[in-house]
PyMOL commands that place a pseudoatom at each C-alpha (Angstrom):
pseudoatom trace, name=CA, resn=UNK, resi=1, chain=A, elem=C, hetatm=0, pos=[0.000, 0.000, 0.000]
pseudoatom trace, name=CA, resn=UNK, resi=2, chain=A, elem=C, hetatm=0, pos=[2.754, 2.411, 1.133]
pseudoatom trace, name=CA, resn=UNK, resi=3, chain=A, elem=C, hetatm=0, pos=[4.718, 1.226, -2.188]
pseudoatom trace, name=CA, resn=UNK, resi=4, chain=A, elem=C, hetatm=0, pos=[2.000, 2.266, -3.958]
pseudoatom trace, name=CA, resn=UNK, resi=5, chain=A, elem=C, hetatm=0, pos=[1.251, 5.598, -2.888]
pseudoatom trace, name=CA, resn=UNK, resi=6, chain=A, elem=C, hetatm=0, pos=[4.795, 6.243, -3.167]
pseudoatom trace, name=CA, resn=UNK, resi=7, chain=A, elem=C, hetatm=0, pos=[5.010, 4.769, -6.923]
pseudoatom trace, name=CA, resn=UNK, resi=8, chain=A, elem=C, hetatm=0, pos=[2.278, 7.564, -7.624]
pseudoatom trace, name=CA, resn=UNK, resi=9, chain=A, elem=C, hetatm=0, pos=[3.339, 10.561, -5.466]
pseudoatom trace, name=CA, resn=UNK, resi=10, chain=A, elem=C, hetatm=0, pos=[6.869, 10.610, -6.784]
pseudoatom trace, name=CA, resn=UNK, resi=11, chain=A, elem=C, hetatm=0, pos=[6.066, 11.590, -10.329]
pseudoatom trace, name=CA, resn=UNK, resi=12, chain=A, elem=C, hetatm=0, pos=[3.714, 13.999, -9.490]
pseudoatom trace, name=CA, resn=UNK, resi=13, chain=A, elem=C, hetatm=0, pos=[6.278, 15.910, -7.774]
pseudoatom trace, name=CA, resn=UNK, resi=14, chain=A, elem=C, hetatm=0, pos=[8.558, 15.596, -10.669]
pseudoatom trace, name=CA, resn=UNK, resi=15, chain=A, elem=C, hetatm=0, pos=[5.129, 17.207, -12.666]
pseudoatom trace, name=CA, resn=UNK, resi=16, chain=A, elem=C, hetatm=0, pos=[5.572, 20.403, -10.042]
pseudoatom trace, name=CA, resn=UNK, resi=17, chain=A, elem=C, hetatm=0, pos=[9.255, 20.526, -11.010]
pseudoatom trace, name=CA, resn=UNK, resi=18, chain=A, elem=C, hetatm=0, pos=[9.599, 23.507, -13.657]
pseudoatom trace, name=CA, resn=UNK, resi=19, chain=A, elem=C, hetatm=0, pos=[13.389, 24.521, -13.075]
pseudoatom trace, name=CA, resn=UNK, resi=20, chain=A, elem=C, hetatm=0, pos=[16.612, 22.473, -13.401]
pseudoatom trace, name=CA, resn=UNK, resi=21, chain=A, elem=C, hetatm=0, pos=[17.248, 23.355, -9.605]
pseudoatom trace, name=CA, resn=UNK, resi=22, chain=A, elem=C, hetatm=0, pos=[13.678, 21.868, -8.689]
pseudoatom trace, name=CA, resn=UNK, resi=23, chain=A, elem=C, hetatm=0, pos=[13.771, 19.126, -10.781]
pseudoatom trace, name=CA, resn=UNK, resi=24, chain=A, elem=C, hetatm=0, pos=[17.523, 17.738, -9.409]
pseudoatom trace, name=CA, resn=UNK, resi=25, chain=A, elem=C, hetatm=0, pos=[16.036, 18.690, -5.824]
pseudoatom trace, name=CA, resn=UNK, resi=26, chain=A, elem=C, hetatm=0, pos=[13.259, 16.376, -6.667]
pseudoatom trace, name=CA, resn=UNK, resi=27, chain=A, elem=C, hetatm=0, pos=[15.351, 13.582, -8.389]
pseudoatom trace, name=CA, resn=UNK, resi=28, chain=A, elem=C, hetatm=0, pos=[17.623, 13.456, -5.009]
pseudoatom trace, name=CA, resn=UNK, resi=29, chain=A, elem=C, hetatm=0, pos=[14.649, 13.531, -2.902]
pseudoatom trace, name=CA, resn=UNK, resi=30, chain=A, elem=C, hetatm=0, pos=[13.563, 10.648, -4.772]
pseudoatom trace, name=CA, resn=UNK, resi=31, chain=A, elem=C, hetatm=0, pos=[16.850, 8.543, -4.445]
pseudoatom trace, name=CA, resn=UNK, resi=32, chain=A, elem=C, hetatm=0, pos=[16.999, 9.502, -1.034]
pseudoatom trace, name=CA, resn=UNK, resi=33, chain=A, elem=C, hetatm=0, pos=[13.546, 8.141, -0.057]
pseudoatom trace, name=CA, resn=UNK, resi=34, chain=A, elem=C, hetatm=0, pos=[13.936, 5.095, -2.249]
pseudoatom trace, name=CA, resn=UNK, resi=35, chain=A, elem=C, hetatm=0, pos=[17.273, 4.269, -0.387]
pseudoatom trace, name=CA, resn=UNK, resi=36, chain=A, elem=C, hetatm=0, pos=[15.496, 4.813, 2.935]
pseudoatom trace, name=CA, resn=UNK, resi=37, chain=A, elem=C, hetatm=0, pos=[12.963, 2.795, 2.726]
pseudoatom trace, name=CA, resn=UNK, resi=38, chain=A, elem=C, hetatm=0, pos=[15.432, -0.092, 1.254]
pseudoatom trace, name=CA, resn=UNK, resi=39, chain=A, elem=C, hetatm=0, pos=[17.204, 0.646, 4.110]
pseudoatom trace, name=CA, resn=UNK, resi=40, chain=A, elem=C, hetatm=0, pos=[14.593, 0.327, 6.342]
pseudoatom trace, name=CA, resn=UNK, resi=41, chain=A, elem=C, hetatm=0, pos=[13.359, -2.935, 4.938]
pseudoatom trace, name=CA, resn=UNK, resi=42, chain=A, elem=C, hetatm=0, pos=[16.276, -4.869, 4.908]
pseudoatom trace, name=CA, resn=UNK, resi=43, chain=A, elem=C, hetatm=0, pos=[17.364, -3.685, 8.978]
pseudoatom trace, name=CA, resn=UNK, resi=44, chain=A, elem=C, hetatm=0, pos=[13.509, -4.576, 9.711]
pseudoatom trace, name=CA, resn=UNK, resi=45, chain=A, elem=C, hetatm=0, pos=[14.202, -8.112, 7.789]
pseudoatom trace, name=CA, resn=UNK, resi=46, chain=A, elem=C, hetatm=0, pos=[17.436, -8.608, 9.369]
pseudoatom trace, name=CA, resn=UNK, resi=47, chain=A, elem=C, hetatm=0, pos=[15.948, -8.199, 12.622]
pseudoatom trace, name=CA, resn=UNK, resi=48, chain=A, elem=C, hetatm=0, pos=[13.057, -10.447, 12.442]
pseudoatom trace, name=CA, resn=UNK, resi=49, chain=A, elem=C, hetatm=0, pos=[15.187, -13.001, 10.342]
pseudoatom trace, name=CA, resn=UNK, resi=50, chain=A, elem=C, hetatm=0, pos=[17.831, -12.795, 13.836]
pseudoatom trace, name=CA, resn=UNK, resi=51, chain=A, elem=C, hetatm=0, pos=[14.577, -13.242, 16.098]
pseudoatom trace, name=CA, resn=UNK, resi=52, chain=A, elem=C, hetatm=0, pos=[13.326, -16.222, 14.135]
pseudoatom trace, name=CA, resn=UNK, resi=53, chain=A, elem=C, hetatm=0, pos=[16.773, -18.034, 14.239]
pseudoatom trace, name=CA, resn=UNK, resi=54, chain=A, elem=C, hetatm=0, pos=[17.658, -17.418, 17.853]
pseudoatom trace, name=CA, resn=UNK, resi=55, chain=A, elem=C, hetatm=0, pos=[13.886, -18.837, 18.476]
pseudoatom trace, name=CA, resn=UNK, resi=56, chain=A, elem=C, hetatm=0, pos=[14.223, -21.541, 16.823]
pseudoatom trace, name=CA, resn=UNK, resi=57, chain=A, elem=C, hetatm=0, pos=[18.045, -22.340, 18.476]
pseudoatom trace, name=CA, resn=UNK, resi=58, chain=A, elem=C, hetatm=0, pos=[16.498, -21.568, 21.825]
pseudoatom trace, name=CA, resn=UNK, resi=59, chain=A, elem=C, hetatm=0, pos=[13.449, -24.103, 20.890]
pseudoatom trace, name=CA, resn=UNK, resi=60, chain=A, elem=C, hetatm=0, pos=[15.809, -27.008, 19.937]
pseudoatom trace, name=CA, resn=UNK, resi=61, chain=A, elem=C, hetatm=0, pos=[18.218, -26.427, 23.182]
pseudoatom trace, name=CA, resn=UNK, resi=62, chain=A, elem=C, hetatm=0, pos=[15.294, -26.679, 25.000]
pseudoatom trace, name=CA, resn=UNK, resi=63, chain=A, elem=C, hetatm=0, pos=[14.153, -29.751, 23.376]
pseudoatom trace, name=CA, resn=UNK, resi=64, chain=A, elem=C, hetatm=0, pos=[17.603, -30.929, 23.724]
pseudoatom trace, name=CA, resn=UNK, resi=65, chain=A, elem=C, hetatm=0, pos=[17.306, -30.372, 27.781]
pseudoatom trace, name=CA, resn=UNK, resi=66, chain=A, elem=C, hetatm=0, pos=[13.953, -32.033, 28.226]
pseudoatom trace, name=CA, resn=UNK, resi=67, chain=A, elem=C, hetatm=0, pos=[14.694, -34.971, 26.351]
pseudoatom trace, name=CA, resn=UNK, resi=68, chain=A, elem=C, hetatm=0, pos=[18.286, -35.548, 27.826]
pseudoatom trace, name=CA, resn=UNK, resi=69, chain=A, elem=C, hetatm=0, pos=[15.961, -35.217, 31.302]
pseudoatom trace, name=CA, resn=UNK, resi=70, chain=A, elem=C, hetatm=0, pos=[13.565, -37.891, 30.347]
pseudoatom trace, name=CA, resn=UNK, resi=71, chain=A, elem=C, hetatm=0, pos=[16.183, -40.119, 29.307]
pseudoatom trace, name=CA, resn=UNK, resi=72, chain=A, elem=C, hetatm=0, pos=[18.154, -39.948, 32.365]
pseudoatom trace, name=CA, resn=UNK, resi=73, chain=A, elem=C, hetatm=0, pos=[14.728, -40.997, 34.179]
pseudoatom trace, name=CA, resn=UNK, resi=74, chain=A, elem=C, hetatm=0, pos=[14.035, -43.778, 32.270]
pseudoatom trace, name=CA, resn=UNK, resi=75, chain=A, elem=C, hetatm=0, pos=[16.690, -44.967, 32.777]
pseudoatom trace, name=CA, resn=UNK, resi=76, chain=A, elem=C, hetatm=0, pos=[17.072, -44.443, 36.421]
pseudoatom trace, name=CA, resn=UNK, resi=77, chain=A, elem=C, hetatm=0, pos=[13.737, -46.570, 36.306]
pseudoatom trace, name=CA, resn=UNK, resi=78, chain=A, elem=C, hetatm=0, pos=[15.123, -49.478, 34.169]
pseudoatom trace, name=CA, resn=UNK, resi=79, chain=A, elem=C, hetatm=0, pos=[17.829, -49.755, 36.855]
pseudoatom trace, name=CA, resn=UNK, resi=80, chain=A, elem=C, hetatm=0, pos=[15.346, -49.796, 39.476]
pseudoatom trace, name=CA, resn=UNK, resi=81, chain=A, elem=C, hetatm=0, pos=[13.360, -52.521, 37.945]
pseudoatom trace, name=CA, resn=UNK, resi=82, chain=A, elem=C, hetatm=0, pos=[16.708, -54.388, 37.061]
pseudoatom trace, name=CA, resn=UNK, resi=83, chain=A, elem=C, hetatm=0, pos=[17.594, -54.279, 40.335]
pseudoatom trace, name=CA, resn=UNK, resi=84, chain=A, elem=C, hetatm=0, pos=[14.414, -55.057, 41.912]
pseudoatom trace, name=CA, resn=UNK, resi=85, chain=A, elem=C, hetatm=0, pos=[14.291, -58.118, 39.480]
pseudoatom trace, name=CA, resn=UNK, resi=86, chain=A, elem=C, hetatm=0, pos=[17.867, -59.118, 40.445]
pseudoatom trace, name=CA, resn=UNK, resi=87, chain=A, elem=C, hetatm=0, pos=[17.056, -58.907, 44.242]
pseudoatom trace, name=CA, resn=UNK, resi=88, chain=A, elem=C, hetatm=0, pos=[14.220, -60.963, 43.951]
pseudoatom trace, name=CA, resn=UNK, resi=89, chain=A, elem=C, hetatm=0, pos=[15.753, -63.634, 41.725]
pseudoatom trace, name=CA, resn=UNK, resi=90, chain=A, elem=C, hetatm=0, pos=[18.553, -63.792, 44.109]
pseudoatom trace, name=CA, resn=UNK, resi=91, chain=A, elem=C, hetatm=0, pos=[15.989, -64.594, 47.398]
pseudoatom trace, name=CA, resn=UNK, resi=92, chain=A, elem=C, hetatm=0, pos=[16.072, -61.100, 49.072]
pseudoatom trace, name=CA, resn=UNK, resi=93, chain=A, elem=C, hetatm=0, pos=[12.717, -60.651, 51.337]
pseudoatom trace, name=CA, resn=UNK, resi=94, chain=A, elem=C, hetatm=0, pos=[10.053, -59.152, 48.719]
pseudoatom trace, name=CA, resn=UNK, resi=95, chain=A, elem=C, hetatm=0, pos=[8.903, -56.634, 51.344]
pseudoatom trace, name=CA, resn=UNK, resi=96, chain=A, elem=C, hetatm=0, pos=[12.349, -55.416, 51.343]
pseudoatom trace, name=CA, resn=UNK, resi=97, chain=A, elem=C, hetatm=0, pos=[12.745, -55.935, 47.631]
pseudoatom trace, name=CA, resn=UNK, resi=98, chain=A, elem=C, hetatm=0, pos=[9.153, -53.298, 47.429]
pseudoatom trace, name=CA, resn=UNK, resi=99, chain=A, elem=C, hetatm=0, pos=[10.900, -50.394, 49.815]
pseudoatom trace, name=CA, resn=UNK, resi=100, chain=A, elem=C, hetatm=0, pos=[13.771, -50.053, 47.667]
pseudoatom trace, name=CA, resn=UNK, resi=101, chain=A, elem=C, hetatm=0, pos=[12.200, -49.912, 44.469]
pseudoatom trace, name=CA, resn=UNK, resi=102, chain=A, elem=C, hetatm=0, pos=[9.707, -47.292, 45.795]
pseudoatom trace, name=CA, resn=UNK, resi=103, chain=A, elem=C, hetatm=0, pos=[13.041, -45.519, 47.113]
pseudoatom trace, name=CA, resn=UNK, resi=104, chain=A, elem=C, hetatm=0, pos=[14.868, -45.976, 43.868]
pseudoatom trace, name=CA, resn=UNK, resi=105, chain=A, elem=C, hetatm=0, pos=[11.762, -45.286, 41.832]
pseudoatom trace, name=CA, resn=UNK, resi=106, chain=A, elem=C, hetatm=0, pos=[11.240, -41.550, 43.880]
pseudoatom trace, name=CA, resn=UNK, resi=107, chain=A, elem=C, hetatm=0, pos=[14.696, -40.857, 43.904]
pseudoatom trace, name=CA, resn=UNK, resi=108, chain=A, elem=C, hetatm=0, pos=[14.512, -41.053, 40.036]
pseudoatom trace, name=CA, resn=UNK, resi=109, chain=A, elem=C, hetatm=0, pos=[11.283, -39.052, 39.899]
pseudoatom trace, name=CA, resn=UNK, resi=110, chain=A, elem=C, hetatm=0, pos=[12.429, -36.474, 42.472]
pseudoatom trace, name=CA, resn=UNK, resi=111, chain=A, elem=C, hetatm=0, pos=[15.533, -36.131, 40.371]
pseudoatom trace, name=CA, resn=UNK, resi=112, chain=A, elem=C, hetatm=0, pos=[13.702, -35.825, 37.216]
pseudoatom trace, name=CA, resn=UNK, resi=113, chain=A, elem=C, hetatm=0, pos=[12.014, -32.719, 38.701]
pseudoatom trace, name=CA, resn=UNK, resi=114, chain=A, elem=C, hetatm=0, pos=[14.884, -31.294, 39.946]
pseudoatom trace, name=CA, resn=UNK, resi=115, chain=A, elem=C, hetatm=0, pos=[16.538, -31.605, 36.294]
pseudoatom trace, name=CA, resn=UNK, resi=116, chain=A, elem=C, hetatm=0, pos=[13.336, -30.089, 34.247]
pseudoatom trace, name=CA, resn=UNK, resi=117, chain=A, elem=C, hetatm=0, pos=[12.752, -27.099, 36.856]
pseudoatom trace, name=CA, resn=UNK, resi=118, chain=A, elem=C, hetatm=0, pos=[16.761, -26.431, 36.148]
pseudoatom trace, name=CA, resn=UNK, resi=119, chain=A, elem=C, hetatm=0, pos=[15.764, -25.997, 32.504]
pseudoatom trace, name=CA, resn=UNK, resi=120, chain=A, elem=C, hetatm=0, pos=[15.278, -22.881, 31.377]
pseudoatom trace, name=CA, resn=UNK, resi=121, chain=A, elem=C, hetatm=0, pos=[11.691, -21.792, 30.407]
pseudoatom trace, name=CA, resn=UNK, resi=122, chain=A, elem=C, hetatm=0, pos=[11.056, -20.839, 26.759]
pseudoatom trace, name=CA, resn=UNK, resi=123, chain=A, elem=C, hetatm=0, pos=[9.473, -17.478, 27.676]
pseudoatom trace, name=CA, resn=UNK, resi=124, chain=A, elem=C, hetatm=0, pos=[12.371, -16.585, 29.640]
pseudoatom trace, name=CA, resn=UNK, resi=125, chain=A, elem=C, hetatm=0, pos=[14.997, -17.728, 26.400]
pseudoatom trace, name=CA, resn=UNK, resi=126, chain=A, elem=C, hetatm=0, pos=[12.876, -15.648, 23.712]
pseudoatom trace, name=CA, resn=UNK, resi=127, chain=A, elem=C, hetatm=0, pos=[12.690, -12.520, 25.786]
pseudoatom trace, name=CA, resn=UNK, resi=128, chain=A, elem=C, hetatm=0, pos=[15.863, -10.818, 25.186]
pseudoatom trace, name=CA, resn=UNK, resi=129, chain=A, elem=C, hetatm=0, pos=[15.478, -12.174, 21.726]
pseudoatom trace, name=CA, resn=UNK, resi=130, chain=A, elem=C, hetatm=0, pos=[12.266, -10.104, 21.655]
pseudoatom trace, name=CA, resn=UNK, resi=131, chain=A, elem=C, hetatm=0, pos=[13.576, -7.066, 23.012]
pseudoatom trace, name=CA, resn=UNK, resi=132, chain=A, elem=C, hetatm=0, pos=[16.350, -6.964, 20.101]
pseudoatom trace, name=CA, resn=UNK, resi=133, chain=A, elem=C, hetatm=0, pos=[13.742, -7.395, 17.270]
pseudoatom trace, name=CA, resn=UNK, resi=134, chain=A, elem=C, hetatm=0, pos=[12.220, -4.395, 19.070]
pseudoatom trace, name=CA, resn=UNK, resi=135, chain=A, elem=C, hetatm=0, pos=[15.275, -2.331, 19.279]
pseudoatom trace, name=CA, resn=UNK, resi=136, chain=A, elem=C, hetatm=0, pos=[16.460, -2.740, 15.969]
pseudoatom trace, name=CA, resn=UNK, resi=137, chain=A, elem=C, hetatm=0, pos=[12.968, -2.183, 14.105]
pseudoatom trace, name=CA, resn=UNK, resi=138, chain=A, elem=C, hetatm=0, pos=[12.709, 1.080, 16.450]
pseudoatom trace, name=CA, resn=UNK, resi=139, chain=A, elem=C, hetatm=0, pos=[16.185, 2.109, 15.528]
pseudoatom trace, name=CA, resn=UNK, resi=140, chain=A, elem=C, hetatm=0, pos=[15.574, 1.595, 11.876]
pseudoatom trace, name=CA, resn=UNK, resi=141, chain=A, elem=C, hetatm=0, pos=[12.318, 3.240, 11.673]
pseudoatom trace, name=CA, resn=UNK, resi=142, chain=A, elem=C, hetatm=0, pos=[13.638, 6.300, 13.695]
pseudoatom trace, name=CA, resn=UNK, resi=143, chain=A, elem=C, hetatm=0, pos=[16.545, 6.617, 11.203]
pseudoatom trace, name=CA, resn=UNK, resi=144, chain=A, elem=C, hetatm=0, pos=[14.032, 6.263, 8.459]
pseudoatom trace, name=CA, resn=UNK, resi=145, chain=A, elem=C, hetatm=0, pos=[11.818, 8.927, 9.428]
pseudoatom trace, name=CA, resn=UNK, resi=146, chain=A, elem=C, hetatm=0, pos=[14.858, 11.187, 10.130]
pseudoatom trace, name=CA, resn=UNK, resi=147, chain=A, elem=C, hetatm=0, pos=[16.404, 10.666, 6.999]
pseudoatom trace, name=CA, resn=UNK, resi=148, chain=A, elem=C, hetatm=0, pos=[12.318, 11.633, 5.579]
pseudoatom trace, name=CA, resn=UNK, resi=149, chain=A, elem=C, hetatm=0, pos=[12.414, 14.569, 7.744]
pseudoatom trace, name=CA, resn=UNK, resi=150, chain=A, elem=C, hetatm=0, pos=[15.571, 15.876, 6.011]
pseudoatom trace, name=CA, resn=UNK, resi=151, chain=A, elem=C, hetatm=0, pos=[15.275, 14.954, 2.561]
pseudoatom trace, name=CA, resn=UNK, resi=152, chain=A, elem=C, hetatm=0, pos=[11.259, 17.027, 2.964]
pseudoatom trace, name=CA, resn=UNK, resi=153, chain=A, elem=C, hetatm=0, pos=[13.071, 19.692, 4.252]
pseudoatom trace, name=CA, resn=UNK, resi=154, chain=A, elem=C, hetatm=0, pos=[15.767, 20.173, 1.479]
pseudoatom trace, name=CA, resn=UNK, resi=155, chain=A, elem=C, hetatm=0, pos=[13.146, 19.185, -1.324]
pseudoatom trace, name=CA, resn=UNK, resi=156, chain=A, elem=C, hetatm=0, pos=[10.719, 22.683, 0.351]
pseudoatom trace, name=CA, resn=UNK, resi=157, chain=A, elem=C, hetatm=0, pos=[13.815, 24.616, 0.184]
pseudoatom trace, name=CA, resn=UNK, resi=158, chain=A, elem=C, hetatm=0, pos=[14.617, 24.216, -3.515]
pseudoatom trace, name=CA, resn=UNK, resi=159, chain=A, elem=C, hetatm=0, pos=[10.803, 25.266, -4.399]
pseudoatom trace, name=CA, resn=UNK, resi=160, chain=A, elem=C, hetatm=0, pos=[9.920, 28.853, -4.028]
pseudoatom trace, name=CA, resn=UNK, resi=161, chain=A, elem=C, hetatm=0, pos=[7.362, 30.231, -1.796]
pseudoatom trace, name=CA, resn=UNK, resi=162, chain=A, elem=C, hetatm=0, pos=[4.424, 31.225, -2.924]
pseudoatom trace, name=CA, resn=UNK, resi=163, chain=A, elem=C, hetatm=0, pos=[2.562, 34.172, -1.374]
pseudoatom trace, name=CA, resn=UNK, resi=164, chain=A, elem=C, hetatm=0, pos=[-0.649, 35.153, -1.854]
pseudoatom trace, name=CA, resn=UNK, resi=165, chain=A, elem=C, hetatm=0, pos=[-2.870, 37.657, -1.720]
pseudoatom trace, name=CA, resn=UNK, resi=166, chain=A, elem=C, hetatm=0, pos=[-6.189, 37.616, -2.591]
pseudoatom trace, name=CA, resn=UNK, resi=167, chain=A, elem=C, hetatm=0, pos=[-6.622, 36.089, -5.872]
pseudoatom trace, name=CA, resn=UNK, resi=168, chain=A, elem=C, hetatm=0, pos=[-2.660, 36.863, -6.748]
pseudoatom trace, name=CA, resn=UNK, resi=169, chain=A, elem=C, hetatm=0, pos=[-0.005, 34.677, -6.358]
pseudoatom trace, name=CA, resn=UNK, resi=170, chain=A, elem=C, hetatm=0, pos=[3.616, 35.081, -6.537]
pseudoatom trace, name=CA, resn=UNK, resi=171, chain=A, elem=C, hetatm=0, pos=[6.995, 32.925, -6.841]
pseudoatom trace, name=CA, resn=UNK, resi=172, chain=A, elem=C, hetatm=0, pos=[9.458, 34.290, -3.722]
for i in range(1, 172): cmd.bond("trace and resi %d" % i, "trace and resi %d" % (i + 1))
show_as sticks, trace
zoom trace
């Protein structure tokens, strides 16, 4: 939409251009604004493209975490059941046998809780990740509309002033 307006507000200035001197003013006017907004776009693009790839880095090290966690618990478990299994094959009272597998098996679990609460929560990874995205498009758009302000302000001052009064006007 803004490309558009732009595509059809650019040659009408060149139509208001009647001197050399207005007509180069308006032909660097129009670089400058084409360059600006290229600049903008590809800082915005950069920024979002940095954001996307430090999310998805943060999602797989995450992923990473939890499943090294589960692993380690299941196989604290199999051990528990192995060593249940090998207690009880070699006579050891079943009652006993039942108290340290319940042991073993908690110990595993409580560990296993211990190792996902150490993980860092997504939320927390993405945030400075989303506060850079933010920064950069706010830089870029700042510098944009600064580098607008200045080019509108040299483009007024190569067209004259007109003054009027009453149903004259004149060319200062």
């Amino acid at each position: 939409m803004a490309d558009q307006k732009r595509a059809q507000a650019l040659p009408k200035l060149n139509g208001k251009a009647t001197t050399d001197a207005e007509k180069a003013a308006v032909a660097t006017y129009t670089t400058t604004i084409n360059q600006a907004v290229t600049t903008r776009e590809a800082a915005v693009d950069a920024a979002i493209a940095a954001y996307r790839t430090g999310v998805d880095q943060a999602l797989a090290n995450r992923h990473t975490s939890v499943d090294q966690a589960t692993s380690t618990y299941a196989a604290a478990v199999q051990a528990a059941y192995a060593a249940a299994l090998s207690s009880c094959q070699s006579g050891t009272v079943s009652k006993t046998v039942r108290a340290t597998l319940a042991a073993a098996l908690k110990a595993a679990q409580a560990q296993y809780k211990t190792s996902y609460q150490s993980i860092t929560k997504f939320s927390a990874l993405i945030a400075p990740l989303a506060t850079a995205r933010k920064q950069a498009i706010s830089s870029a758009m700042t510098t944009f509309q600064t580098t607008v302000k200045t080019a509108t302000v040299t483009l007024k001052a190569a067209f004259p002033v007109k003054t009027c009064t009453g149903s004259k006007c004149k060319k200062k």
